[in-house]
VOPAGU-2260 file (C-alpha; in pm, 1 decimal, decimal comma):
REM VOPAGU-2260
SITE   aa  ch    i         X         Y         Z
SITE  UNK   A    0    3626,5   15039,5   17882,5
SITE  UNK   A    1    3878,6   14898,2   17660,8
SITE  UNK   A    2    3781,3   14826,8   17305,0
SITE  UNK   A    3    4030,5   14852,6   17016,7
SITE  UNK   A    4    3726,9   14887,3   16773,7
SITE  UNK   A    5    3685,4   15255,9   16907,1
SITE  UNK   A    6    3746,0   15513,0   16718,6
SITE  UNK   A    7    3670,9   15898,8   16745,5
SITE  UNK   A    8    3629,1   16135,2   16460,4
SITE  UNK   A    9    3703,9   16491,2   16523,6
SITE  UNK   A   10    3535,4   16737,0   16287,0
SITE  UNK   A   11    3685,8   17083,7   16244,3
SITE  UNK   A   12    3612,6   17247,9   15901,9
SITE  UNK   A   13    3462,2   17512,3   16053,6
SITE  UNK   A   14    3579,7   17862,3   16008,1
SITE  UNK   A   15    3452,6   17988,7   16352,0
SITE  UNK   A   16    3381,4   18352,7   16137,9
SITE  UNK   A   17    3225,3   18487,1   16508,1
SITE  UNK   A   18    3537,8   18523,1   16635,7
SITE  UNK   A   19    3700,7   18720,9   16426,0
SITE  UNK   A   20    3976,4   18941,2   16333,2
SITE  UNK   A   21    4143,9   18655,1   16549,3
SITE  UNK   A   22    4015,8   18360,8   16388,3
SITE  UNK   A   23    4078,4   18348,2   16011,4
SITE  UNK   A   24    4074,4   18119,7   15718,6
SITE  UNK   A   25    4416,0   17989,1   15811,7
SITE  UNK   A   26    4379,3   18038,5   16232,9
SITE  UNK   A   27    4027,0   17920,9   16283,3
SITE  UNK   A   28    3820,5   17872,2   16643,3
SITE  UNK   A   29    3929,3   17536,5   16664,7
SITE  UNK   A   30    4304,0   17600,4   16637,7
SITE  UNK   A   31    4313,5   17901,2   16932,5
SITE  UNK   A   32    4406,0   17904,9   17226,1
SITE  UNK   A   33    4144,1   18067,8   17454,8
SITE  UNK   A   34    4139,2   18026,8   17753,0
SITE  UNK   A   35    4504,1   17920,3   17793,1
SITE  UNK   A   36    4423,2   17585,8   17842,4
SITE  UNK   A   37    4567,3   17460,8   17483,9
SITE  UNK   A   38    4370,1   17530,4   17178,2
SITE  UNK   A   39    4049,1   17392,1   17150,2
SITE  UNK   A   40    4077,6   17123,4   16932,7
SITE  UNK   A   41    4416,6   17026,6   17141,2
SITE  UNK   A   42    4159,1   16980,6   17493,3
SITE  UNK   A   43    3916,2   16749,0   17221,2
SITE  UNK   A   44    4159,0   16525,3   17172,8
SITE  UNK   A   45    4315,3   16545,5   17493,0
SITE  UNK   A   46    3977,3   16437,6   17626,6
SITE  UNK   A   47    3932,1   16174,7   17418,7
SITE  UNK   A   48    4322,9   16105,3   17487,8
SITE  UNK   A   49    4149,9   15866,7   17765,8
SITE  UNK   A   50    3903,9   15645,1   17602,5
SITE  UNK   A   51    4032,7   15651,0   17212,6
SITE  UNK   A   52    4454,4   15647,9   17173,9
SITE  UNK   A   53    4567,8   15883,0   16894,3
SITE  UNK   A   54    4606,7   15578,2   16619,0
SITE  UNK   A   55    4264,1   15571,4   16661,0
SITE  UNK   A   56    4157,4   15935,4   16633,5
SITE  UNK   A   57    4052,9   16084,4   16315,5
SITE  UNK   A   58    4026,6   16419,2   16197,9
SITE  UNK   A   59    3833,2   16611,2   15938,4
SITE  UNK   A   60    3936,4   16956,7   15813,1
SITE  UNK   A   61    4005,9   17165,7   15536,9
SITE  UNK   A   62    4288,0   17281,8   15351,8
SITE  UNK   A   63    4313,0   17587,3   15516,9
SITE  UNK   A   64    4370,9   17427,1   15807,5
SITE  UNK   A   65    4508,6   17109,9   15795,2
SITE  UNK   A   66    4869,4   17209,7   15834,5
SITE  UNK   A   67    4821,3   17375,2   16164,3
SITE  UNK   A   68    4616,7   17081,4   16288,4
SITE  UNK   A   69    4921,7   16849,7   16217,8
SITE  UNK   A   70    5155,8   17072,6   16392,4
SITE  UNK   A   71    4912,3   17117,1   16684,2
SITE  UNK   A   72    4841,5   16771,4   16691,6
SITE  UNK   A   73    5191,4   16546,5   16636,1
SITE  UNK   A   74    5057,0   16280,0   16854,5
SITE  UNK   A   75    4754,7   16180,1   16577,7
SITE  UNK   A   76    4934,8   16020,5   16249,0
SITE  UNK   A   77    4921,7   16259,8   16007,7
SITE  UNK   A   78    4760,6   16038,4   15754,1
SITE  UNK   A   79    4459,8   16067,5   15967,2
SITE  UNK   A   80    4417,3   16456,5   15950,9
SITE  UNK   A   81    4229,0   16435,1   15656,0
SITE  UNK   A   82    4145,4   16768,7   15437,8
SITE  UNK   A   83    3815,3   16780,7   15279,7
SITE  UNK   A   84    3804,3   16848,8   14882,8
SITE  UNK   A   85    3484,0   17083,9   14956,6
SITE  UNK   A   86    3263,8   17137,2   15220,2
SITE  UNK   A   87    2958,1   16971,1   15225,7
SITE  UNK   A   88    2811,1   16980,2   15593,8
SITE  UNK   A   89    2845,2   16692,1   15820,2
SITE  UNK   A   90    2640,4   16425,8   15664,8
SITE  UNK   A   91    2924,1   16334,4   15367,4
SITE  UNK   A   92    3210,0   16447,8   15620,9
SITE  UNK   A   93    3088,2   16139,2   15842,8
SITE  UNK   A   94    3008,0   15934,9   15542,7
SITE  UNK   A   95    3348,8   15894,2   15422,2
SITE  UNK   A   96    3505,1   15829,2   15790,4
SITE  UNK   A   97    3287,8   15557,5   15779,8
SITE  UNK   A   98    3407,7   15454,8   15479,2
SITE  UNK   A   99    3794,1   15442,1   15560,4
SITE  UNK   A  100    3726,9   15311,9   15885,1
SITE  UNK   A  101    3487,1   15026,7   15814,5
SITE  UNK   A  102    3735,1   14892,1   15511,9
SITE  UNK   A  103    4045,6   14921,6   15793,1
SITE  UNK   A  104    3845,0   14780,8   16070,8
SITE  UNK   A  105    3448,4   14577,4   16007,1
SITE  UNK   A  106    3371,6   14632,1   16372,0
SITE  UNK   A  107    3460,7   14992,4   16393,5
SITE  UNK   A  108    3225,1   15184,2   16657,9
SITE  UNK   A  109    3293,8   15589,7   16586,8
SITE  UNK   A  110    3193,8   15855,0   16782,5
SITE  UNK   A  111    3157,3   16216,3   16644,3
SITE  UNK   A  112    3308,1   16527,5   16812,0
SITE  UNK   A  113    3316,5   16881,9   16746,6
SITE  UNK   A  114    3659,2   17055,9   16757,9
SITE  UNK   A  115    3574,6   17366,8   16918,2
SITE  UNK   A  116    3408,5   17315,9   17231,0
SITE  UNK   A  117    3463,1   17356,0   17593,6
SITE  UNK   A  118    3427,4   17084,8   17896,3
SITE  UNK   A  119    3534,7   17185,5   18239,8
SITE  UNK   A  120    3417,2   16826,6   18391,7
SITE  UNK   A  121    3633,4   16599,4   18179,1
SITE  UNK   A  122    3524,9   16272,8   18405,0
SITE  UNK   A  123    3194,3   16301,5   18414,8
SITE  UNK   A  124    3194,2   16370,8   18024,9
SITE  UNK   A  125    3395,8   16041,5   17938,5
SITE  UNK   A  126    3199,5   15847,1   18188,1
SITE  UNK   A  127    2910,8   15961,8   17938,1
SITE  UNK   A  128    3104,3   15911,6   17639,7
SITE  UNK   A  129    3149,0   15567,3   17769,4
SITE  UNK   A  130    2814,2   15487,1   17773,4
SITE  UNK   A  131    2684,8   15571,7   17422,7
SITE  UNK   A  132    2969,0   15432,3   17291,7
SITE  UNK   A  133    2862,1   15122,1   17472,1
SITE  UNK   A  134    2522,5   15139,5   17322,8
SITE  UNK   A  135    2688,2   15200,1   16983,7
SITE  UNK   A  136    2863,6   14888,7   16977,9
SITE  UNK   A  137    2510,1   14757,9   17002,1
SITE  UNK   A  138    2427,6   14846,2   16700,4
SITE  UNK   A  139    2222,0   15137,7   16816,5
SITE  UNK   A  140    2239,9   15538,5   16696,1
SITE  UNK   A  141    2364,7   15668,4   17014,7
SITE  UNK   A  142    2380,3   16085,3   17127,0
SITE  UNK   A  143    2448,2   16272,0   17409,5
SITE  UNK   A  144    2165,9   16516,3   17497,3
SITE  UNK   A  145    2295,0   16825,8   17723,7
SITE  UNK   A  146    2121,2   16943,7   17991,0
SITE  UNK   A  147    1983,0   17306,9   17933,8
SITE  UNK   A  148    2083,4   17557,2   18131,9
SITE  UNK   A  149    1868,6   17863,4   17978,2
SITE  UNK   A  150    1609,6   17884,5   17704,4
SITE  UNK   A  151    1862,3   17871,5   17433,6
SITE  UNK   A  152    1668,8   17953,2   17073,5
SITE  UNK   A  153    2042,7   17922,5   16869,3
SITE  UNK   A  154    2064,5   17505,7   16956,0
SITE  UNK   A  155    1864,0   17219,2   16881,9
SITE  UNK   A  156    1711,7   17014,6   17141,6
SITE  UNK   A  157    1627,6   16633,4   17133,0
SITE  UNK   A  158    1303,5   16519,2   17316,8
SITE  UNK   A  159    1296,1   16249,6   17555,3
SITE  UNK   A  160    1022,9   16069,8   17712,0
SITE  UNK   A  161     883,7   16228,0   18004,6
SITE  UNK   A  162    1013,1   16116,5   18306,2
SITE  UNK   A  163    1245,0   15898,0   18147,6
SITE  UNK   A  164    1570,1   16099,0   18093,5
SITE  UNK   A  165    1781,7   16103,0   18437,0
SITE  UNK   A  166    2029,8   16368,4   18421,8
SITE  UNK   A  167    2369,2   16203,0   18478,1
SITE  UNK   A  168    2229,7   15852,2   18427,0
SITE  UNK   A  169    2437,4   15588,3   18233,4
SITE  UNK   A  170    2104,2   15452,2   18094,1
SITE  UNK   A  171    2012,0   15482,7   17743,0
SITE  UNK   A  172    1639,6   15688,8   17668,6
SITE  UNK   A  173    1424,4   15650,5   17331,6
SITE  UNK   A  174    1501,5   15974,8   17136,4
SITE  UNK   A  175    1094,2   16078,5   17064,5
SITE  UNK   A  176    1166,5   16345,7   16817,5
SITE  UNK   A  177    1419,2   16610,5   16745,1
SITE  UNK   A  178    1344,3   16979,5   16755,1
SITE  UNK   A  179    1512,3   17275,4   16556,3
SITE  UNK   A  180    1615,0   17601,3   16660,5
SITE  UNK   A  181    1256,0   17699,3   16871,1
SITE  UNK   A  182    1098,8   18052,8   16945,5
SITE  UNK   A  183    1184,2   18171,0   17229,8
SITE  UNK   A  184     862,3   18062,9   17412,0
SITE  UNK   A  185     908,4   17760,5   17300,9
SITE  UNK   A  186    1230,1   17699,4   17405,4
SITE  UNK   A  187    1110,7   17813,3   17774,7
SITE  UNK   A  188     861,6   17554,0   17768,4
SITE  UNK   A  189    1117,6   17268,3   17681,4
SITE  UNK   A  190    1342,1   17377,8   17966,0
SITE  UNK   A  191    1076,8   17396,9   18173,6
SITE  UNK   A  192     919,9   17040,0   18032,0
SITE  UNK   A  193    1304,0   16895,5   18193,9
SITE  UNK   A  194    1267,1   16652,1   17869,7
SITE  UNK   A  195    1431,5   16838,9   17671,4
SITE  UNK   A  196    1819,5   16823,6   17607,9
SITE  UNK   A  197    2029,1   17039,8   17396,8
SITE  UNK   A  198    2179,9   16840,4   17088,6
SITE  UNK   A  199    2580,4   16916,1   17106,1
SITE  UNK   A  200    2593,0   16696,2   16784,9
SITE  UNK   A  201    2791,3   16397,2   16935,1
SITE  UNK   A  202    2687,2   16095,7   16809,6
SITE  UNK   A  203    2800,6   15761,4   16822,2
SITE  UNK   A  204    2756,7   15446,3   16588,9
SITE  UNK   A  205    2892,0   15149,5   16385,9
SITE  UNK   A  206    3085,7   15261,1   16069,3
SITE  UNK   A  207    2854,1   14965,5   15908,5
SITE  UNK   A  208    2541,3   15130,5   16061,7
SITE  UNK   A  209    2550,2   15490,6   15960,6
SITE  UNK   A  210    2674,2   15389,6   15553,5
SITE  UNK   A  211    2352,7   15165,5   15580,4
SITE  UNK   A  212    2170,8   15439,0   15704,5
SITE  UNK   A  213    2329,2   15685,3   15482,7
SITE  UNK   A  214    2253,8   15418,7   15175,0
SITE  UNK   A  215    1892,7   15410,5   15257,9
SITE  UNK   A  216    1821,8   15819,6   15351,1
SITE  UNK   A  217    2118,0   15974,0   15121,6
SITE  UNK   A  218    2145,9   15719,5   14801,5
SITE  UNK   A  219    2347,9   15987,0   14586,9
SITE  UNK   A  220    2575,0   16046,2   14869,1
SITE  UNK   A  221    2596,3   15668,0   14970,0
SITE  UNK   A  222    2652,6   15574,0   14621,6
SITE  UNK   A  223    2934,3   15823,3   14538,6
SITE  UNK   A  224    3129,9   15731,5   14884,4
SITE  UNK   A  225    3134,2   15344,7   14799,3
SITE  UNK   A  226    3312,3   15447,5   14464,0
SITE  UNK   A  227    3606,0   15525,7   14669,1
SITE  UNK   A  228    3925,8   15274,4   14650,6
SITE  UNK   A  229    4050,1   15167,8   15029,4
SITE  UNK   A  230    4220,0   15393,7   15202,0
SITE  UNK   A  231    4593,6   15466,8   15170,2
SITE  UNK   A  232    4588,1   15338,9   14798,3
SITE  UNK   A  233    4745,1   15553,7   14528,9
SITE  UNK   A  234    4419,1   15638,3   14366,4
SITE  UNK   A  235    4234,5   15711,7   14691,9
SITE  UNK   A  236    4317,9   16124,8   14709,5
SITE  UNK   A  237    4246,3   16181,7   14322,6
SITE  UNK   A  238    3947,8   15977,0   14332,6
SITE  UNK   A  239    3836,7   16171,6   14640,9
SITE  UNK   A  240    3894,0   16529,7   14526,6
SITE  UNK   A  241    3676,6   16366,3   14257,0
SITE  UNK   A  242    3361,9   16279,1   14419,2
SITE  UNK   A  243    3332,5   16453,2   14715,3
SITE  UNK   A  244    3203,0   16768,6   14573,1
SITE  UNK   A  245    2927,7   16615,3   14380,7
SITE  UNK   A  246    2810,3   16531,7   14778,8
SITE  UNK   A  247    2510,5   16646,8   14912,8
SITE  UNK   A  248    2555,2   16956,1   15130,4
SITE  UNK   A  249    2356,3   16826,9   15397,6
SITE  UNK   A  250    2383,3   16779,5   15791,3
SITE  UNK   A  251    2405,7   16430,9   15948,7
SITE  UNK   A  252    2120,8   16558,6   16151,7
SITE  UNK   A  253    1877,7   16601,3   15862,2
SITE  UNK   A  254    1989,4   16390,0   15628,4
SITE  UNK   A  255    2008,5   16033,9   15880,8
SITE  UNK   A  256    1896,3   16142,9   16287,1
SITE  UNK   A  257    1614,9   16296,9   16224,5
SITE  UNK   A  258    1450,7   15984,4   15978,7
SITE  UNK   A  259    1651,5   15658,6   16164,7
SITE  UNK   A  260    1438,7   15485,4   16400,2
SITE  UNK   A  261    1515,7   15367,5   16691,4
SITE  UNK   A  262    1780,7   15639,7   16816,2
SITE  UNK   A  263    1889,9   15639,1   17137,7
SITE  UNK   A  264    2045,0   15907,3   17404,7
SITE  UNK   A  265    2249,2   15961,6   17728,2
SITE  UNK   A  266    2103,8   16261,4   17901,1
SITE  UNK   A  267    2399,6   16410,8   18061,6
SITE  UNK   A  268    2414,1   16681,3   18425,1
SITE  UNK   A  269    2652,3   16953,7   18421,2
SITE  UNK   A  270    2951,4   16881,1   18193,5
SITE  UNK   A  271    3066,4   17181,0   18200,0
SITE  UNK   A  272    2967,1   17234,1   17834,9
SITE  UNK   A  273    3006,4   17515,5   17657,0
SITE  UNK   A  274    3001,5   17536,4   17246,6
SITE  UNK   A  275    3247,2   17850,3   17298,5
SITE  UNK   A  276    2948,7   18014,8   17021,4
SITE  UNK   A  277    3112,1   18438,4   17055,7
SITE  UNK   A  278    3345,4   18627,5   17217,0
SITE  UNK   A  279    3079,7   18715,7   17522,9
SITE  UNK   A  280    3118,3   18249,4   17586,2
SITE  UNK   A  281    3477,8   18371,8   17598,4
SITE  UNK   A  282    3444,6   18626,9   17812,8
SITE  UNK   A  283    3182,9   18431,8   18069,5
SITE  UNK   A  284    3466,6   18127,0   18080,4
SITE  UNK   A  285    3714,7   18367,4   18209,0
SITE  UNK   A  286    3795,4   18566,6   18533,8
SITE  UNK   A  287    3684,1   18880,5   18592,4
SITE  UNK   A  288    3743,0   19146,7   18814,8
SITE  UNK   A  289    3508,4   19311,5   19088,1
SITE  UNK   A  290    3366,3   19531,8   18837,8
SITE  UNK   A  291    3279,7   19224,1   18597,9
SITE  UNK   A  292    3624,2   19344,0   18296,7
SITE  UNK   A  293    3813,1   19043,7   18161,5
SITE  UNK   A  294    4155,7   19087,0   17975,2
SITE  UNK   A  295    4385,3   18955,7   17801,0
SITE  UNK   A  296    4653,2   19195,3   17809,9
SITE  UNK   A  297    4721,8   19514,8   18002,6
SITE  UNK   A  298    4458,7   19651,0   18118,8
SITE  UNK   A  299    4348,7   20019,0   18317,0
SITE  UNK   A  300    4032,2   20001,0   18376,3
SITE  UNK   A  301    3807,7   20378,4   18552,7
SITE  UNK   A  302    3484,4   20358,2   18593,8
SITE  UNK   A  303    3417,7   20101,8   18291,9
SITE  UNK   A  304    3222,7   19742,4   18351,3
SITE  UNK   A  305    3177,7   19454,3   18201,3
SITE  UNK   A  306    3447,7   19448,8   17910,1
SITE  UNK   A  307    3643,5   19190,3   17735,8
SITE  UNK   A  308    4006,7   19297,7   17636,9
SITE  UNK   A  309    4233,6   19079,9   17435,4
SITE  UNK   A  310    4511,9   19287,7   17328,5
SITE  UNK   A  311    4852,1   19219,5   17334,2
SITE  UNK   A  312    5166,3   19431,0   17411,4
SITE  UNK   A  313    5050,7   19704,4   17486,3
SITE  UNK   A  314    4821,0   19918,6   17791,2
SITE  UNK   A  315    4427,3   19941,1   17733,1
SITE  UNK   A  316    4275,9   20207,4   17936,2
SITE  UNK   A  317    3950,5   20219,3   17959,7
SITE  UNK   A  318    3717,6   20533,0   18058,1
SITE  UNK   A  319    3333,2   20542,2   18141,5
SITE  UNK   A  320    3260,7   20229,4   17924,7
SITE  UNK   A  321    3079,3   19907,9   17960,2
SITE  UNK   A  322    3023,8   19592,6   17815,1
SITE  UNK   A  323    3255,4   19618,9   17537,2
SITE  UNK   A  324    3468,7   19358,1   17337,6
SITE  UNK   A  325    3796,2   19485,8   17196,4
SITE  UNK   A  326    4038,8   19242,9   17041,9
SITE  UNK   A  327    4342,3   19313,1   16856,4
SITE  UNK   A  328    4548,4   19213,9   16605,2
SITE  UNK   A  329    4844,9   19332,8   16393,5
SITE  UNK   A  330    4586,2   19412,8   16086,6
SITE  UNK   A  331    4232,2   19429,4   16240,9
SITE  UNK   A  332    4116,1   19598,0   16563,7
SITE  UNK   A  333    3747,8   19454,5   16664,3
SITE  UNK   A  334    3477,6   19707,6   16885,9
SITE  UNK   A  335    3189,7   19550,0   16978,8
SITE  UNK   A  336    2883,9   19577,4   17172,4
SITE  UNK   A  337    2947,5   19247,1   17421,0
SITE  UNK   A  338    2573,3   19144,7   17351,2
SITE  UNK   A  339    2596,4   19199,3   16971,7
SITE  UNK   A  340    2889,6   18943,0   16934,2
SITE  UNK   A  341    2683,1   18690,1   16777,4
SITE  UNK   A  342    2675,9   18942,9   16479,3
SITE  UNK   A  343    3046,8   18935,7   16398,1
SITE  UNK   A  344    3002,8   18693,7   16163,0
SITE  UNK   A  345    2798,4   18976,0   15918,2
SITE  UNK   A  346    3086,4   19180,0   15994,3
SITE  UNK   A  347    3292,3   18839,8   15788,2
SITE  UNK   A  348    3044,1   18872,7   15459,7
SITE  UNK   A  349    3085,0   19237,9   15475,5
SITE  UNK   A  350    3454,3   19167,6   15396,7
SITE  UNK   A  351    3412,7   18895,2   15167,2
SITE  UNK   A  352    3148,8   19098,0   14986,9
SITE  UNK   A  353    3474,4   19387,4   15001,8
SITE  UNK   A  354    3710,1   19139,5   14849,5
SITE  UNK   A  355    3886,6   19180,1   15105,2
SITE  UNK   A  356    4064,6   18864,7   15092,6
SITE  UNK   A  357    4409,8   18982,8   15324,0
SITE  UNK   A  358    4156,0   18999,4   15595,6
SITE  UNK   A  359    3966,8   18689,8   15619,1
């Protein structure tokens, strides 16, 4: 496909607090390097690299981060690495990308990417990508639904029709409802059900569609974004920095998906997906040795099992232990439990709670 009314929109304001003491206000998730494959927002746009040429990719981040992004990125015009004034969630972030891009181009068709996740099957993703795009330029509200691979209760999931939603297919499938984080039980049942699709929040869409929608389900929002002069005039940053806080702090999800009708979705197979969620995604991604240790670094490992070691220039030796994360850096050592990862976030409001500012 070869449309120059494509456009992507990268979204990386996250702080990725999980995987700290590496990632930090200034070195978030998105902007390391993990698996030493490029950072993850460098594969995202290297993905996309394909299908949407870097005058056509747009990215949204903060001020923390925007800097690095433009270094890591030198391909994307800089204009186009965009720092949010505040964060406000995803539904204003997309709001005003839909506003720059539909006064540069009427017929802009976006899709929405996160920055910090993993593919391993780059073809088979685009060939997706493709397709929901395609129905996008339609004028339809196009996903991607992933395939679950375990009863995961920290995702949403997106119900299809039964019977309907061919893993793999190119074929577009009614979105019936979309379901929040479930119980566990539940969340066996919709993997069981084979319905049910994990919701990796890409979307796809006319800029003109989602402001309509956004007009209609988010009026305050709506209505402060269209105050905005075209982009690239003198006015446009101070009048930004003006508005943009008084946004809703809502998610695209909730404040447009979950109300549209007629949404549509591309049930993908194995992608090789991964959100990249804690240092034990990190440490599944990666190598290991007989006895199941990971490193990144030096390591001695005696009758230890299941570790992941990322510390640089120096020896670890390990004795007797298992299932440990240990990563270093020149101000913060990290020791965790590998299945209590998902908890280094609290770990983050500790230290902001601390004041401890030199830290985060």
């Amino acid at each position: 496909m070869t449309n120059k009314h494509l456009y992507g929109l990268i979204l990386a304001g996250g702080r990725g607090t999980r995987f700290w003491p590496k990632s930090r206000k200034r070195r978030a998730k998105q902007v390391l390097d993990f698996l030493g494959e490029g950072t993850l927002i460098q594969q995202t746009a290297s993905r996309l690299s394909v299908l949407i040429p870097p005058e056509r990719l747009w990215i949204l981040t903060n001020n923390y981060l925007r800097d690095e992004i433009v270094r890591q990125l030198p391909e994307v015009p800089k204009k186009q690495i965009l720092a949010e004034p505040a964060q406000r969630n995803t539904a204003p972030a997309i709001g005003l990308a839909a506003h720059i891009l539909q006064s540069i181009d009427p017929d802009a068709v976006m899709g929405v990417f996160p920055s910090d996740h993993y593919v391993s099957k780059p073809k088979r993703f685009l060939k997706l990508v493709k397709a929901a795009y395609r129905e996008a330029a339609q004028g339809r509200i196009a996903l991607l639904g992933l395939q679950p691979r375990w009863p995961e209760t920290g995702y949403g999931y997106v119900e299809f029709p039964p019977g309907e939603a061919a893993p793999g297919s190119t074929n577009a499938v009614r979105v019936v409802r979309f379901r929040e984080k479930p119980s566990f039980e539940d969340a066996q049942a919709f993997v069981a059900a084979g319905n049910f699709f994990w919701n990796g929040g890409m979307f796809f869409w006319r800029a003109g569609v989602v402001l309509d929608q956004l007009a209609r389900h988010l009026p305050k929002t709506a209505g402060l974004l269209a105050e905005l002069p075209k982009f690239g005039s003198r006015q446009f940053g101070a009048k930004l920095a003006e508005v943009f806080p008084q946004c809703e702090n809502i998610s695209i999800d909730y404040a447009v998906l979950e109300r549209a009708e007629g949404v549509v979705g591309i049930a993908a197979d194995d992608i090789g997906w991964n959100d990249v969620g804690s240092w034990n995604a990190v440490y599944e991604l990666l190598p290991r040795d007989k006895e199941g240790n990971t490193r990144r670094g030096d390591l001695l490992p005696y009758s230890s099992s299941g570790n992941f070691v990322d510390v640089p220039g120096k020896l670890v030796a390990l004795l007797g232990v298992k299932d440990l994360v240990i990563v270093d850096t020149p101000d913060a050592l990290l020791i965790a439990d590998r299945h209590r990862v998902q908890n280094v976030g609290d770990l983050v409001k500790h230290l902001e709670a601390r004041k401890r500012d030199e830290l985060l």
